[in-house]
PyMOL Python script that loads the backbone (N, CA, C, O; Angstrom):
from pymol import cmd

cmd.read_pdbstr("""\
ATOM      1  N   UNK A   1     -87.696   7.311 105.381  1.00  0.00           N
ATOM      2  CA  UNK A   1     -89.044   7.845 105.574  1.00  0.00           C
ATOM      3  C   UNK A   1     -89.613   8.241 104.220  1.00  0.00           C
ATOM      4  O   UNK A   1     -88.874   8.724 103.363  1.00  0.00           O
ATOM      5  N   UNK A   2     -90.572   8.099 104.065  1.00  0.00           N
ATOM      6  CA  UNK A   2     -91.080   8.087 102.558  1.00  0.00           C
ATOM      7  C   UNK A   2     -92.263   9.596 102.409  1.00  0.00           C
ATOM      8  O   UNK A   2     -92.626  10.380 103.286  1.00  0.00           O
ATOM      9  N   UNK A   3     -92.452   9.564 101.601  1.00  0.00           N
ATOM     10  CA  UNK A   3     -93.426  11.314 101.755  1.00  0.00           C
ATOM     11  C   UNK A   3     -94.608  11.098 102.129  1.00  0.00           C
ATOM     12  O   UNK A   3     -95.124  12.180 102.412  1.00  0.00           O
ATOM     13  N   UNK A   4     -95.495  10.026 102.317  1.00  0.00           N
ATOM     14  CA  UNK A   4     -96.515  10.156 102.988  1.00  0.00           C
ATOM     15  C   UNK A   4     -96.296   9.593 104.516  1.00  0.00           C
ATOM     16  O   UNK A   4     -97.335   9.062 104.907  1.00  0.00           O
ATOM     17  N   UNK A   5     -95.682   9.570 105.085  1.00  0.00           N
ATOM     18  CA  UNK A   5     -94.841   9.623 106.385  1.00  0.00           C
ATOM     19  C   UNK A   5     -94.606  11.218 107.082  1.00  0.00           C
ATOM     20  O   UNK A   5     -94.258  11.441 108.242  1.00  0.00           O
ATOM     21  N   UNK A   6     -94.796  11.859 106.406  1.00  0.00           N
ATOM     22  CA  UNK A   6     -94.864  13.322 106.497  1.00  0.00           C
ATOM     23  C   UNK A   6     -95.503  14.181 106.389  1.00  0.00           C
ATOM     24  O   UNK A   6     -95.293  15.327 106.787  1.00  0.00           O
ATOM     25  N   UNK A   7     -96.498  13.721 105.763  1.00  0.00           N
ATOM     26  CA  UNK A   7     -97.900  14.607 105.628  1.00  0.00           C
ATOM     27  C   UNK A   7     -98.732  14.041 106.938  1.00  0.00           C
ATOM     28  O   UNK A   7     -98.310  13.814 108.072  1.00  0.00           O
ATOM     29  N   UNK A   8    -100.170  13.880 106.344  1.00  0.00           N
ATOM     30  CA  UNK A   8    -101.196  13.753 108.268  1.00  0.00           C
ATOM     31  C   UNK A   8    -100.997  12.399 108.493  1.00  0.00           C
ATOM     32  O   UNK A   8    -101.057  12.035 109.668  1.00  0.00           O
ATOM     33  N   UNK A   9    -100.771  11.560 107.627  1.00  0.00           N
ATOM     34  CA  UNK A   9    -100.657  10.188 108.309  1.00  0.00           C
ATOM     35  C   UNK A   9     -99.070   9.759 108.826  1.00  0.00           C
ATOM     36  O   UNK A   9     -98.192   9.064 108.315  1.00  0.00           O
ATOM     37  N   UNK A  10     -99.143  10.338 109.775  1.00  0.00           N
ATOM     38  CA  UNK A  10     -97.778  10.397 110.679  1.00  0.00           C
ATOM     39  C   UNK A  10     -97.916   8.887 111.290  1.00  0.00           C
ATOM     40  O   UNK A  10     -97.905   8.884 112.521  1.00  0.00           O
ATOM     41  N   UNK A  11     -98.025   7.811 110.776  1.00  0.00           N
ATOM     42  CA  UNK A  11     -97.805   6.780 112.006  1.00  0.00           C
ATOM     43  C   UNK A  11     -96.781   5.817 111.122  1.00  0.00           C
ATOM     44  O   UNK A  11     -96.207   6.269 110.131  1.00  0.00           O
ATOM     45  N   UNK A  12     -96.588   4.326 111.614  1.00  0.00           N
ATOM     46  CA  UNK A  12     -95.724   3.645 111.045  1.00  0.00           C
ATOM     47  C   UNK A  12     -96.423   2.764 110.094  1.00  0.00           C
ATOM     48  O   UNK A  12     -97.147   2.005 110.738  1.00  0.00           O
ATOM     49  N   UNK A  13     -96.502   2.563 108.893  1.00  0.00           N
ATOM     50  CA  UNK A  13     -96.826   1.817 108.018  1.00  0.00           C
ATOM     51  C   UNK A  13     -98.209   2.147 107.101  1.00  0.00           C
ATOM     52  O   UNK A  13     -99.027   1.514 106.432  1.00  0.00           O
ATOM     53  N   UNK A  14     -97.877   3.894 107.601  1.00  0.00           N
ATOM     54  CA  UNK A  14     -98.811   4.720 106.689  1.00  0.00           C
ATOM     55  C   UNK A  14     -98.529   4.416 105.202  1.00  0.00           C
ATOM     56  O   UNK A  14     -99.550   4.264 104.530  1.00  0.00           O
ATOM     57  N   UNK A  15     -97.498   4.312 104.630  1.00  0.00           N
ATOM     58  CA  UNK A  15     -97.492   3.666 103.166  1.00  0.00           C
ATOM     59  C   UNK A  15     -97.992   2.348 102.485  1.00  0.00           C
ATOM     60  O   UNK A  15     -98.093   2.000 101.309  1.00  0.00           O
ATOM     61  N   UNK A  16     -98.245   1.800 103.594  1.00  0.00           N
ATOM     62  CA  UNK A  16     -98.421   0.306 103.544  1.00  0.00           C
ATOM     63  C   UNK A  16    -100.275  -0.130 102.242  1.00  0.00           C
ATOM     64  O   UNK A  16    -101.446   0.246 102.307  1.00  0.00           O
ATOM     65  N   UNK A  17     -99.680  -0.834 101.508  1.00  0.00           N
ATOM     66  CA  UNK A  17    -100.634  -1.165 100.622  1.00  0.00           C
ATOM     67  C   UNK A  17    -101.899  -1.274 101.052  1.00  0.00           C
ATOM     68  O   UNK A  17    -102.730  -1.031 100.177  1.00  0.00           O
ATOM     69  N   UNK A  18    -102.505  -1.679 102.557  1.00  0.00           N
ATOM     70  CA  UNK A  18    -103.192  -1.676 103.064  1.00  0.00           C
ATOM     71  C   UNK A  18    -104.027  -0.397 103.507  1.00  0.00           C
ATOM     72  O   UNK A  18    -105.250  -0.296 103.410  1.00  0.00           O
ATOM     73  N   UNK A  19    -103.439   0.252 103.847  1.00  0.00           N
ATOM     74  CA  UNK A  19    -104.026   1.709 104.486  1.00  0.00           C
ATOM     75  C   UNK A  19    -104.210   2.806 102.967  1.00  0.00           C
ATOM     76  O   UNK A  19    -104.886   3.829 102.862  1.00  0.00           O
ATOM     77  N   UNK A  20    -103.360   2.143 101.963  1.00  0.00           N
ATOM     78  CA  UNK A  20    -103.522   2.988 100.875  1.00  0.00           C
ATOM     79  C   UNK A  20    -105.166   2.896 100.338  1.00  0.00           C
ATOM     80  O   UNK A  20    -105.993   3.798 100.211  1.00  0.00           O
ATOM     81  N   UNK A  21    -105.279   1.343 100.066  1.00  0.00           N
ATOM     82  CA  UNK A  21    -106.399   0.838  99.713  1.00  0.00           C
ATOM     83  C   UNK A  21    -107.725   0.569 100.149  1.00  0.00           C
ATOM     84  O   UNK A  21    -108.695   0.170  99.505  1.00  0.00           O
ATOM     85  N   UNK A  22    -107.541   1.002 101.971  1.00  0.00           N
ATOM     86  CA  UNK A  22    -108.857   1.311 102.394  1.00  0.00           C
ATOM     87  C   UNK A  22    -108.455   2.481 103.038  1.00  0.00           C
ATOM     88  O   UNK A  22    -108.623   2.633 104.248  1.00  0.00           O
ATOM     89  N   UNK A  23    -107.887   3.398 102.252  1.00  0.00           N
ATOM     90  CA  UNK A  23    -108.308   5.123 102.682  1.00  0.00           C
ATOM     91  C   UNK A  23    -109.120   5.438 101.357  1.00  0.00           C
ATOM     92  O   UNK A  23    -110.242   5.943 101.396  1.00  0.00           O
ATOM     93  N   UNK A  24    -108.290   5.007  99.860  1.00  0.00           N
ATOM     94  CA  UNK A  24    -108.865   5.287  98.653  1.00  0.00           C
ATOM     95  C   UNK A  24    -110.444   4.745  98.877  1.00  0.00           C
ATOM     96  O   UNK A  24    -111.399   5.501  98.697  1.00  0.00           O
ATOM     97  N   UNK A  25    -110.691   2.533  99.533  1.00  0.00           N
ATOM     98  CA  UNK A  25    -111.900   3.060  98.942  1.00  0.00           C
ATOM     99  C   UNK A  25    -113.124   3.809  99.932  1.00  0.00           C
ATOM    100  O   UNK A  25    -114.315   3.776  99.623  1.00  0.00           O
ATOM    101  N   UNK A  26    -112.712   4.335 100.898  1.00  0.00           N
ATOM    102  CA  UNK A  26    -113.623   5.028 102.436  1.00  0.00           C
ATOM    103  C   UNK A  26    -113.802   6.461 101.633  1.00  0.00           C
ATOM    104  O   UNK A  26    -114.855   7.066 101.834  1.00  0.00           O
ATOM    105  N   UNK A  27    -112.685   7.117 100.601  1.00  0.00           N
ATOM    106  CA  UNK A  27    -113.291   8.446 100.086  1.00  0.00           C
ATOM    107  C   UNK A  27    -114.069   8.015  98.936  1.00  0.00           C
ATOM    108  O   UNK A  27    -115.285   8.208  98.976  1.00  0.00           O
ATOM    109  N   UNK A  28    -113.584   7.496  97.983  1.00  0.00           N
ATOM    110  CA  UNK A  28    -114.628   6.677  96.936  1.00  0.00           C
ATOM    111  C   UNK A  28    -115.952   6.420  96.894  1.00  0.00           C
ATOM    112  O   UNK A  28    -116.877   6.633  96.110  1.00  0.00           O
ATOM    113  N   UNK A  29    -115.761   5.784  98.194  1.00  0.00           N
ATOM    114  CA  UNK A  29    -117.597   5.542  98.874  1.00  0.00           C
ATOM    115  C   UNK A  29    -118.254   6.755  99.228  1.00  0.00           C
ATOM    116  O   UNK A  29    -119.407   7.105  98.977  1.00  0.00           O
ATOM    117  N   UNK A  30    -117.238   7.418  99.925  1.00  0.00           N
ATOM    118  CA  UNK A  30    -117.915   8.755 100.723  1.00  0.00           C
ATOM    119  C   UNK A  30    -118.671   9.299  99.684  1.00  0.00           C
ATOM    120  O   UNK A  30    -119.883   9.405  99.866  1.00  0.00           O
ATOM    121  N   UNK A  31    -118.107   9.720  98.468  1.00  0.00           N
ATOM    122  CA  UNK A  31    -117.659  10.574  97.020  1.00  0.00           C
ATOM    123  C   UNK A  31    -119.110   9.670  96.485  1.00  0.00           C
ATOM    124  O   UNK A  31    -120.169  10.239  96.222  1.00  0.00           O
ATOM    125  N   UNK A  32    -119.010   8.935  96.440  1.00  0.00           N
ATOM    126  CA  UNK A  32    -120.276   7.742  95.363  1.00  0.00           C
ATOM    127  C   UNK A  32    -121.681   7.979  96.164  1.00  0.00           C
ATOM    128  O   UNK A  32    -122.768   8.216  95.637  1.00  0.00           O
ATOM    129  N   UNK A  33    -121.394   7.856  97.605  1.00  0.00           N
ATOM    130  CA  UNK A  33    -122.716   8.212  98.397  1.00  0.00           C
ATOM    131  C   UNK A  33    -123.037   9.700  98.413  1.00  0.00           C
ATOM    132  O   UNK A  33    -124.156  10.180  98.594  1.00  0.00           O
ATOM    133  N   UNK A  34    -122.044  10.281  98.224  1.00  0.00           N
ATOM    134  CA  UNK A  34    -122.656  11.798  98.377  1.00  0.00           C
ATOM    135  C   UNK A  34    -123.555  12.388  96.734  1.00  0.00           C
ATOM    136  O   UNK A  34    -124.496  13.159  96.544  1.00  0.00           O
ATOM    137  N   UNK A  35    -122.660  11.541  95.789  1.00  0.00           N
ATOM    138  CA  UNK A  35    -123.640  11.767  94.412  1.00  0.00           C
ATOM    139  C   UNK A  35    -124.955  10.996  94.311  1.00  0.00           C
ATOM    140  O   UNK A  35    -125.967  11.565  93.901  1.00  0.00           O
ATOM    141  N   UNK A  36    -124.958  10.240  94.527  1.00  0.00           N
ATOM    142  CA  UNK A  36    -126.320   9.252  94.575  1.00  0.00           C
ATOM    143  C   UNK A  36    -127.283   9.940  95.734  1.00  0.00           C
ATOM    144  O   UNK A  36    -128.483   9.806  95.496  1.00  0.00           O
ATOM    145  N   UNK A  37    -126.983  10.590  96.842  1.00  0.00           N
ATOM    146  CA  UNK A  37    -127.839  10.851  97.635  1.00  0.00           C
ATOM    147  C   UNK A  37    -128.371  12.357  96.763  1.00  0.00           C
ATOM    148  O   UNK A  37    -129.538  12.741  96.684  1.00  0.00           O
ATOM    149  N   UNK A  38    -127.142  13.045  96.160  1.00  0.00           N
ATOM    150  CA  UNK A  38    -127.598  14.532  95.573  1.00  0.00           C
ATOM    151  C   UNK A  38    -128.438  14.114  94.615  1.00  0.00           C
ATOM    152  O   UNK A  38    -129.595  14.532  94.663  1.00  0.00           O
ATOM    153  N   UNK A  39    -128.030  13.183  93.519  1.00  0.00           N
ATOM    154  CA  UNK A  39    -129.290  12.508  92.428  1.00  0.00           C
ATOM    155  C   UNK A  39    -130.817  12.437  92.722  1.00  0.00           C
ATOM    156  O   UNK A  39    -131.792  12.920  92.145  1.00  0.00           O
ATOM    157  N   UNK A  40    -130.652  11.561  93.970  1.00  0.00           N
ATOM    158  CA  UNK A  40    -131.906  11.028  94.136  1.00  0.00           C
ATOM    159  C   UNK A  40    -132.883  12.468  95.636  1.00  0.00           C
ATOM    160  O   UNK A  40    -134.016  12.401  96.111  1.00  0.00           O
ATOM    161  N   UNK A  41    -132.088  13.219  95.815  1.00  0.00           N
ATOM    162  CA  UNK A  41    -132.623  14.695  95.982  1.00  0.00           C
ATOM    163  C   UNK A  41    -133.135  15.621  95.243  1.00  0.00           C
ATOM    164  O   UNK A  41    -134.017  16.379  95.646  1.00  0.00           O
ATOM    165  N   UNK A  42    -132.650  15.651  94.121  1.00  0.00           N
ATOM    166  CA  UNK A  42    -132.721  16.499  92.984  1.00  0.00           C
ATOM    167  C   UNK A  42    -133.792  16.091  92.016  1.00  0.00           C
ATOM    168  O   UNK A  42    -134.464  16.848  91.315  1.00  0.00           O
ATOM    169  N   UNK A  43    -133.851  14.796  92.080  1.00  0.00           N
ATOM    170  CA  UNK A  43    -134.856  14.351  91.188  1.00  0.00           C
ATOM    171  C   UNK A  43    -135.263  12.669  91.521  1.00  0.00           C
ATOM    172  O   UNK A  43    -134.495  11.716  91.655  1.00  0.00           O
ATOM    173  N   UNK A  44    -136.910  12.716  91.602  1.00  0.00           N
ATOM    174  CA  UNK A  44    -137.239  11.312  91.833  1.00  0.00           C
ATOM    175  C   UNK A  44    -137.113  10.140  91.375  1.00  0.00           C
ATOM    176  O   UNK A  44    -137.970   9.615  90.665  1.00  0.00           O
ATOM    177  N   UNK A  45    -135.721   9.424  91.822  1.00  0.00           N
ATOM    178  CA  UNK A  45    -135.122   8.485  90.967  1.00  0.00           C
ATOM    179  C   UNK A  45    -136.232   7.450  91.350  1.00  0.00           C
ATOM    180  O   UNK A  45    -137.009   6.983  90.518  1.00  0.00           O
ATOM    181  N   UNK A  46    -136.241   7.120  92.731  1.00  0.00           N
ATOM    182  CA  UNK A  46    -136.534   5.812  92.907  1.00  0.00           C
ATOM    183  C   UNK A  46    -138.313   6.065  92.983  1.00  0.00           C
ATOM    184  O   UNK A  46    -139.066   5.105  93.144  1.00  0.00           O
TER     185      UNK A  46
END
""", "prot")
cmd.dss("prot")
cmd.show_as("cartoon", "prot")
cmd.util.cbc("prot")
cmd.orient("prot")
């Protein structure tokens, strides 16, 4: 069992290169949309 097997992603093949790489990029995006939306709040980009 490997250590992220033990934290919240309790299922089988939670380590798996796959789930690594679209959890990283689903917060990435989250993270990129939440600055661009504060930018273009803050000041009239577009």
């Amino acid at each position: 069992m490997t250590d992220l097997d033990r934290g919240i992603m309790k299922f089988k093949g939670a380590d798996s290169i796959t789930a690594v790489v679209l959890s990283g990029v689903l917060i990435l995006g989250a993270i990129a949309f939440l600055i661009i939306w504060a930018l273009q709040s803050a000041y009239a980009l577009s």
